[in-house]
C-alpha positions in Angstrom: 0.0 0.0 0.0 2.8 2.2 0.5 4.2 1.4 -2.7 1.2 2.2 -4.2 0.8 5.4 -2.7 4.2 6.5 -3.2 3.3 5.8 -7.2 0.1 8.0 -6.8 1.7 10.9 -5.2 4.8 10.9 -8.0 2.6 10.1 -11.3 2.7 13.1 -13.7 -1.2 14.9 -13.7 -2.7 14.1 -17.4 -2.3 16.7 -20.1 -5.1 19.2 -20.7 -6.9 18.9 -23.6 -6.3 21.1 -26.6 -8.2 24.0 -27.3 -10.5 23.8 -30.1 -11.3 27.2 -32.0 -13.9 27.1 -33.4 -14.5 27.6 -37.5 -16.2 30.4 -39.0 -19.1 29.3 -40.1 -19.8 27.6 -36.6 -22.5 27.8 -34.2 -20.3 30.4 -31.9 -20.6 32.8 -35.0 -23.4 32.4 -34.9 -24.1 32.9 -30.7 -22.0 36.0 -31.0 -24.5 37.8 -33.3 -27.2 36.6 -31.5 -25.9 38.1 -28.3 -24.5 41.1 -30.1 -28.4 42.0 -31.0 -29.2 41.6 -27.2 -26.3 43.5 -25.4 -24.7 45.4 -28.0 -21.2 44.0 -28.4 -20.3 42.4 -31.0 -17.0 40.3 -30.1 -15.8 38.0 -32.8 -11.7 38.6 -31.8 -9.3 35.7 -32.3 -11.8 33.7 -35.5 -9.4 33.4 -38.1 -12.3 35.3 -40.6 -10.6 36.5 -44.0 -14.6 37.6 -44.2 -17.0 39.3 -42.4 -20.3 36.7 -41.7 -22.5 39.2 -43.6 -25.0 36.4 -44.8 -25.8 35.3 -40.6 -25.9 38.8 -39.6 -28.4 39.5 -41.9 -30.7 37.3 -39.9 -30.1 39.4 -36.7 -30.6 43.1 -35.8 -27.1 44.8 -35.0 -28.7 48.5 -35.4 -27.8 49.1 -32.0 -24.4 47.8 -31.6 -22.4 50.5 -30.0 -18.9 48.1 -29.6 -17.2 45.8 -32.3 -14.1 43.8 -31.6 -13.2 42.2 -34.9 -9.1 41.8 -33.5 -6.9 39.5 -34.5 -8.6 37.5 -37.7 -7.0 38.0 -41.3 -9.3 40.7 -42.3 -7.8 42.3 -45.4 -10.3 44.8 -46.0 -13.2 46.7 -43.4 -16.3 45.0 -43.8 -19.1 47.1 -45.3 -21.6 45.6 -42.9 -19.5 47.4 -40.4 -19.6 50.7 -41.2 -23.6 50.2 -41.4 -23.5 50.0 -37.7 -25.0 53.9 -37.1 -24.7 53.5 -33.3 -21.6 52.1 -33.2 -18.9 53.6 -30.7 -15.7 51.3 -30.6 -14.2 49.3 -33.1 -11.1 47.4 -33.1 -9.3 45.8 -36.2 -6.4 45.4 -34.6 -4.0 42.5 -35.6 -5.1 41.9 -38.9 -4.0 42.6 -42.9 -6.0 45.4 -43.5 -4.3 47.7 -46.6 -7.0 50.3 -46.7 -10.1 51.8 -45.4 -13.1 52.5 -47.0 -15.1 56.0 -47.7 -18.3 54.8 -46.2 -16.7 54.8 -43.0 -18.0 58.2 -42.3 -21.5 56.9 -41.9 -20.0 56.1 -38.4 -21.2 59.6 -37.2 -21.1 58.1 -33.3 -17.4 56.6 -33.7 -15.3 57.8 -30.3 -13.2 55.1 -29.9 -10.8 53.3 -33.3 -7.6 51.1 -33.1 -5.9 50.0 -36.5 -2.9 49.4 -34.9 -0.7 46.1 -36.2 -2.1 46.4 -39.9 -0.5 47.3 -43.2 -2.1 50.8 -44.0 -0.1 53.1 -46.6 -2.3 56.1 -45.7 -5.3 57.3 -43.0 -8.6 58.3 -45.5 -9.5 62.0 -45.1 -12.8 61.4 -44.2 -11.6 60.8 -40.5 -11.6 64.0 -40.1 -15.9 63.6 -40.0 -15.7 61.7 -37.2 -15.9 62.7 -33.6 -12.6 60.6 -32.6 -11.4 60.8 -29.0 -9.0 58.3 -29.2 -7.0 57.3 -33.1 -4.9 54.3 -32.7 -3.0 53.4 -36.1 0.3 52.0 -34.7 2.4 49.1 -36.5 1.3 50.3 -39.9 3.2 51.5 -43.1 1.7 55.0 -43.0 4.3 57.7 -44.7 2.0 60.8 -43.8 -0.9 61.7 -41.7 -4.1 63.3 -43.6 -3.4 67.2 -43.5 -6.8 67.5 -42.2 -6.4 65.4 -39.2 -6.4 69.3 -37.4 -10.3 68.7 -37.8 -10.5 66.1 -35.3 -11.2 68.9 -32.8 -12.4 66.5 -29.9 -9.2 63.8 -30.5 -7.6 63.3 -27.1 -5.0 60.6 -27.7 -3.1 59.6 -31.0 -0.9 57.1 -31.3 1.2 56.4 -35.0 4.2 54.9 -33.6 6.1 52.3 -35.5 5.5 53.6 -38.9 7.3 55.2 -41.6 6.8 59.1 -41.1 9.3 61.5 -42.6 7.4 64.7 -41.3 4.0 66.0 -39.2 1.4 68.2 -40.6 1.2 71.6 -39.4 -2.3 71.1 -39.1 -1.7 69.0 -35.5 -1.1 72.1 -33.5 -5.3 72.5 -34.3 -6.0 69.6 -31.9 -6.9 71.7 -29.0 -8.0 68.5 -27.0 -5.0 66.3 -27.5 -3.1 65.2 -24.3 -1.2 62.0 -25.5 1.1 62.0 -28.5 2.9 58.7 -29.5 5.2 59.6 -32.5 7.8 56.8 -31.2 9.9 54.9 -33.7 9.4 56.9 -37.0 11.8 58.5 -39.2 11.5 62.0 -38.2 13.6 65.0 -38.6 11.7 67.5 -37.3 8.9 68.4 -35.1 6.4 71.1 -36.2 6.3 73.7 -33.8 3.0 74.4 -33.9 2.9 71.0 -31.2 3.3 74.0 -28.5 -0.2 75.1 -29.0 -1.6 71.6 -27.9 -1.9 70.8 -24.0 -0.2 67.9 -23.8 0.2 65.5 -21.0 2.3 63.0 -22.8 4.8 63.2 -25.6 7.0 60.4 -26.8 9.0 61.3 -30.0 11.9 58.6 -29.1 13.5 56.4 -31.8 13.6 59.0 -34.5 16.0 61.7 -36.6 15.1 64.9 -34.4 17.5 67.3 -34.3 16.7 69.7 -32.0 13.6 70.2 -30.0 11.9 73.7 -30.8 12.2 76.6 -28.1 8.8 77.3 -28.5 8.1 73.6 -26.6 9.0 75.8 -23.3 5.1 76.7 -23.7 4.0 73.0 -23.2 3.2 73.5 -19.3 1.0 70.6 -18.6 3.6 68.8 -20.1 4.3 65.3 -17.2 5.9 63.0 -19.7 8.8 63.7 -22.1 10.5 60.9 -24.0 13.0 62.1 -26.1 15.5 59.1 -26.0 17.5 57.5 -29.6 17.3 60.7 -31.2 20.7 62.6 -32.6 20.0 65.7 -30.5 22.4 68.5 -30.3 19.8 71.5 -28.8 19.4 70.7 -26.0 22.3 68.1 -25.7 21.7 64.5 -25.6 23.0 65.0 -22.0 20.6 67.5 -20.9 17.6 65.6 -22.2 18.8 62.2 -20.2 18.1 64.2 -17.0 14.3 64.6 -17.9 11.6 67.2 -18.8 12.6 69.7 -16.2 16.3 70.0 -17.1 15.1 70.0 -21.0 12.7 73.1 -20.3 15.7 74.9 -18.4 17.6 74.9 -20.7 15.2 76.2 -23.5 14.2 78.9 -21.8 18.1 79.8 -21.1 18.3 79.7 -24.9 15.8 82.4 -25.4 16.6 84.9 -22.2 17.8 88.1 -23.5 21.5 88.6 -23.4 23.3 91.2 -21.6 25.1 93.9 -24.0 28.6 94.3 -23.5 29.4 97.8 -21.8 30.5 100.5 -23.6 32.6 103.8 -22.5 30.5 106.4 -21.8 31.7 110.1 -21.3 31.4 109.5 -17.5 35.5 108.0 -18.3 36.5 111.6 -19.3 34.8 114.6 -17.7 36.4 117.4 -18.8 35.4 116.3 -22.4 33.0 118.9 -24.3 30.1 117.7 -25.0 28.2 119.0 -28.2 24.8 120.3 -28.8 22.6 122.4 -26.6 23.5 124.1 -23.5 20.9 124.3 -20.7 22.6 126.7 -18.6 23.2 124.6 -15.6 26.3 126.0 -13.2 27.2 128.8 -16.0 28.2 131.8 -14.2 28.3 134.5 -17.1 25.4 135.8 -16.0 22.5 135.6 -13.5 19.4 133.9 -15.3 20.8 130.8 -16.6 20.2 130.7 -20.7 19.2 128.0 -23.0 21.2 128.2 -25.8 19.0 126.3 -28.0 17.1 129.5 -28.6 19.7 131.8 -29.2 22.4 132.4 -32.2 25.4 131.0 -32.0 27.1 133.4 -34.2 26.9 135.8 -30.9 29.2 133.5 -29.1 31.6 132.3 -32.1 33.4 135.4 -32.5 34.4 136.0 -28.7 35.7 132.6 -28.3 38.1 133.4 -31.7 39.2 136.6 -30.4 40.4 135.3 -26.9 41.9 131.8 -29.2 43.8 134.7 -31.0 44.8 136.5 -27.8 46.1 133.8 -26.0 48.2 132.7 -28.7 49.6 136.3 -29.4 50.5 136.7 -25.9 52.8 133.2 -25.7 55.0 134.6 -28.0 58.5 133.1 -28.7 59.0 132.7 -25.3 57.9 129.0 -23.7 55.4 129.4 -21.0 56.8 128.2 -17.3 56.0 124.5 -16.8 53.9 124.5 -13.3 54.4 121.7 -11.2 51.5 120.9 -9.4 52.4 119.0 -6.2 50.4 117.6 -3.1 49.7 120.7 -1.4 49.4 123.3 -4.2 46.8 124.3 -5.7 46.1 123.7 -9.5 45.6 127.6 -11.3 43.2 125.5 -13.5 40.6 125.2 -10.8 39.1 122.0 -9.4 39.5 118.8 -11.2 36.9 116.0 -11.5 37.6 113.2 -9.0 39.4 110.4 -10.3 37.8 107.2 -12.4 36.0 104.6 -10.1 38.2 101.3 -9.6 35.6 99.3 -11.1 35.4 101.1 -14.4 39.3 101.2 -14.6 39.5 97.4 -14.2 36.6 97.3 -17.1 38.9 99.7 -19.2 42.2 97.8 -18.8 41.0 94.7 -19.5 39.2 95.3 -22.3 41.4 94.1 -25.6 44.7 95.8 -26.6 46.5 98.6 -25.1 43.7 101.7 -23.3 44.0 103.9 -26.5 42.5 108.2 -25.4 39.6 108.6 -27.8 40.2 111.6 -30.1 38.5 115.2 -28.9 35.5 116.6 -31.0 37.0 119.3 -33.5 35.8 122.4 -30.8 37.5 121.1 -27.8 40.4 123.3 -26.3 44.3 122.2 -26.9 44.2 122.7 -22.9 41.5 121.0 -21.6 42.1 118.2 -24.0 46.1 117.6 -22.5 44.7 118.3 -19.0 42.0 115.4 -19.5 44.9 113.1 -21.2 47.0 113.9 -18.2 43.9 113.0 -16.1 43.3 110.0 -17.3 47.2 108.4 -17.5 47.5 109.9 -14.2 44.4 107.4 -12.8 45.4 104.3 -15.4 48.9 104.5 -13.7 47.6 105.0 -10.3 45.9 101.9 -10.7 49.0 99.8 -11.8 51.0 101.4 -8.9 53.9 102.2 -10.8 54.9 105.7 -9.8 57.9 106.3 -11.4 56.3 105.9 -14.5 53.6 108.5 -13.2 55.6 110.7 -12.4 57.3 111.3 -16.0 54.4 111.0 -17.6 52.9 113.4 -15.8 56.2 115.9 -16.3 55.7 115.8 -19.7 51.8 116.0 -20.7 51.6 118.9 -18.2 49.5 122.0 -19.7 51.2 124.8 -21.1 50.4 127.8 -18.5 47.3 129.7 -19.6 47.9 133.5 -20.4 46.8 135.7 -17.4 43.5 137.7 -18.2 44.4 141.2 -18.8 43.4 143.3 -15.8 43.6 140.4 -13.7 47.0 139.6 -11.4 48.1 135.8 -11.6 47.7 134.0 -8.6 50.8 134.3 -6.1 52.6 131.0 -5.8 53.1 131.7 -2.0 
C-alpha cells in the first residue's frame, strides 16, 4: 500500500486537452450575433475570418451595436456591414491585414473610440476627419503621412502612429486643442512642427527617430508630465541634458531664449572734462544771473568772442615758452578743481578690455588745454591703478599743460 501510494503521489497529472477554436461558419458565429443583437457588443476577436459573416448577420438586428471587436482574424479589408453600424462607438481591427479603409466609413457619425494598430495601411482616409474621434490608434502600420486635415478632429484626445514610416507632421496637429497624448515613437523623423506648442499635452514620446533639436517654442507645453526624447541625434538641447528629464530640458530652452546682456561701452562719464556737443541748458554757467538756453539763441553771438580770446592767448605766448607749473600735493592747481578720479571698477573694465587703453580723439571744438589736462587725467588714474609711480611721475612731467595767459586786468595767482 505504500508502494502504491508513493506511485500516486509521483505520477505526472494528465495533459489538458487542446483547445479547439472554433470555424467560421460555426454555431459560436453564430451565438455572438445573437448576443450582439441583445447587449450590443459584437466580439468576434481571435476567429481566423478573411470575411466578415454578412449572410448570418443579416438574420439578426445589429442597429444598435455600439462596440465591435473584430481583432486578430486575417481581415484584409473593413467589412461594409461594419460601417452600417449607425450606433456604433468602438471598433477594433487590430491585428489583422488590413491595406486600406473604406469611404463609407464616415457613416460612423457616433465613432469615439478606433484602433488600426498592427495592420498594413499606406495612408489614414481624409474622411476621419468627420468623425468625432477621442481616441486614433494606427500604430504598427506603413503610414508615410498623416491626412493634413487630421487638425479637424477637434475633440481627438489621444493619437498614437508609432512604428511607422513618417518622414514629417502636418502643421495642421497644433489644431488639436483636446490632444493630451502624443505617440510619435519609432518613425523617421527630422523635425517636429512647432506648432505641437499650442496643444496641452500631458504625454509626448518622440523617441527612436532623426530629431535634431527640440523647438524653443516647446517651453510653452506647461501641462507637459511626460517627455521621452530618447535615440534621437540631438544637439539642442544636448543629448546629456535631455537624459536628465523634462525639467532639465525646459531649463535649458528657456536659457536659450533669455535676453543677453550687451557688452558695456565707454560712456563720457571715463573723461569729464570732455565737451560735449549740442545744446547748452545753462546749468552751473556763471556768465550771467538767469541761466540761458542756448537752443534759442544764435550761435554766431558767441563764435566770435571765443576766436578773439583763441587769438589772444596765442599772441600773448609769444616766442617765449610758457613756465612749466608743477602741481604738487599741497598746491593748488591755477586750473581750478579737477573732477575726481575714475572709479576702480570702471578702470578694471577699461584695462581689460582688448589691446592697449587707447585716449579717444576730442570733438573738432574742444580746447588744446582742456584736452592735454584730460589726457593727463586720465594716464594719471590708469597708472595709479597699476601702482607704478615712477612711471607716473614722467608721464605726468611731460603732458603737463602749457600755462594759460593771465586775463588782462587780472593779477596771476601768487605761488606763495
Amino acid at each position: 500500500m505504500a508502494a502504491g501510494e508513493a506511485e500516486g503521489l509521483t505520477a505526472e497529472p494528465p495533459p489538458p486537452p487542446p483547445l479547439l477554436l472554433p470555424s467560421p461558419g460555426g454555431g459560436s458565429t453564430e451565438r455572438a450575433l445573437e448576443e450582439a443583437a441583445s447587449s450590443g457588443t459584437l466580439s468576434l476577436a481571435g476567429r481566423r475570418l478573411r470575411v466578415f459573416p454578412g449572410e448570418a448577420a443579416r438574420r439578426w438586428d445589429l442597429s444598435d451595436t455600439t462596440q465591435a471587436d473584430l481583432s486578430r482574424n486575417r481581415l484584409s479589408a473593413l467589412p461594409p456591414a461594419v460601417c452600417r453600424l449607425p450606433a456604433l462607438e468602438e471598433l477594433n481591427v487590430a491585428h489583422n491585414v488590413l491595406r486600406r479603409l473604406p469611404p463609407a466609413m464616415a457613416d460612423l457619425r457616433a465613432l469615439a473610440h478606433l484602433d488600426l494598430s498592427h495592420n498594413q495601411l499606406r495612408a489614414l482616409p481624409s474622411c476621419l476627419s468627420l468623425l468625432p474621434l477621442r481616441v486614433l490608434l494606427a500604430s504598427h502600420n506603413r503610414l508615410a503621412r498623416l491626412p493634413e486635415n487630421i487638425g479637424a478632429l477637434g475633440s481627438l484626445c489621444q493619437l498614437d502612429v508609432s512604428s511607422n514610416e513618417l518622414r514629417a507632421l502636418p502643421p495642421s496637429l497644433g489644431h488639436l486643442r483636446s490632444l493630451r497624448d502624443l505617440n510619435l515613437r519609432r518613425n523617421q523623423l527630422t523635425a517636429l512642427p512647432r506648432e505641437l506648442s499650442e496643444l496641452p499635452l500631458i504625454r509626448l514620446d518622440f523617441s527612436c527617430n532623426r530629431i535634431v533639436s527640440i523647438p524653443r517654442s516647446f517651453r510653452r507645453l506647461r501641462h507637459l508630465q511626460t517627455l521621452l526624447a530618447d535615440h534621437n541625434p540631438l544637439q539642442s538641447p544636448p543629448a546629456q541634458v535631455c537624459l536628465k528629464g523634462k525639467v532639465h530640458i525646459f531649463k535649458h530652452l528657456e536659457a536659450s531664449i533669455s535676453p543677453r546682456v550687451p557688452p558695456p561701452c565707454f560712456t563720457d562719464e571715463f573723461f569729464p572734462l570732455r565737451q560735449r556737443r549740442g545744446l547748452d541748458s545753462g546749468f552751473n554757467s556763471v556768465d550771467s544771473g538767469n541761466k540761458r538756453w542756448s537752443g534759442n539763441e544764435s550761435t554766431e553771438e558767441f563764435a566770435e568772442p571765443m576766436l578773439q580770446q583763441r587769438e589772444r592767448r596765442n599772441g600773448a605766448g609769444g616766442d617765449s615758452d610758457p613756465e612749466p607749473l608743477d602741481f604738487g600735493e599741497d598746491e593748488e592747481d591755477p586750473l581750478g578743481p579737477r573732477s575726481p578720479p575714475l572709479a576702480p571698477q570702471k578702470l578694471s573694465t577699461f584695462a581689460s578690455s582688448s589691446g592697449p587703453p587707447q585716449i579717444p580723439t576730442a570733438p573738432p571744438d574742444c580746447d588744446e588745454h582742456e584736452l592735454m589736462a584730460e589726457m593727463q587725467q586720465s594716464l594719471q588714474a590708469l597708472l595709479r591703478d597699476l601702482g607704478d609711480t615712477e612711471l607716473l611721475r614722467r608721464l605726468a612731467t611731460s603732458l603737463r599743460p602749457p600755462r594759460a595767459p593771465p586775463v588782462s586786468g587780472v593779477s596771476p595767482p601768487n605761488p606763495e
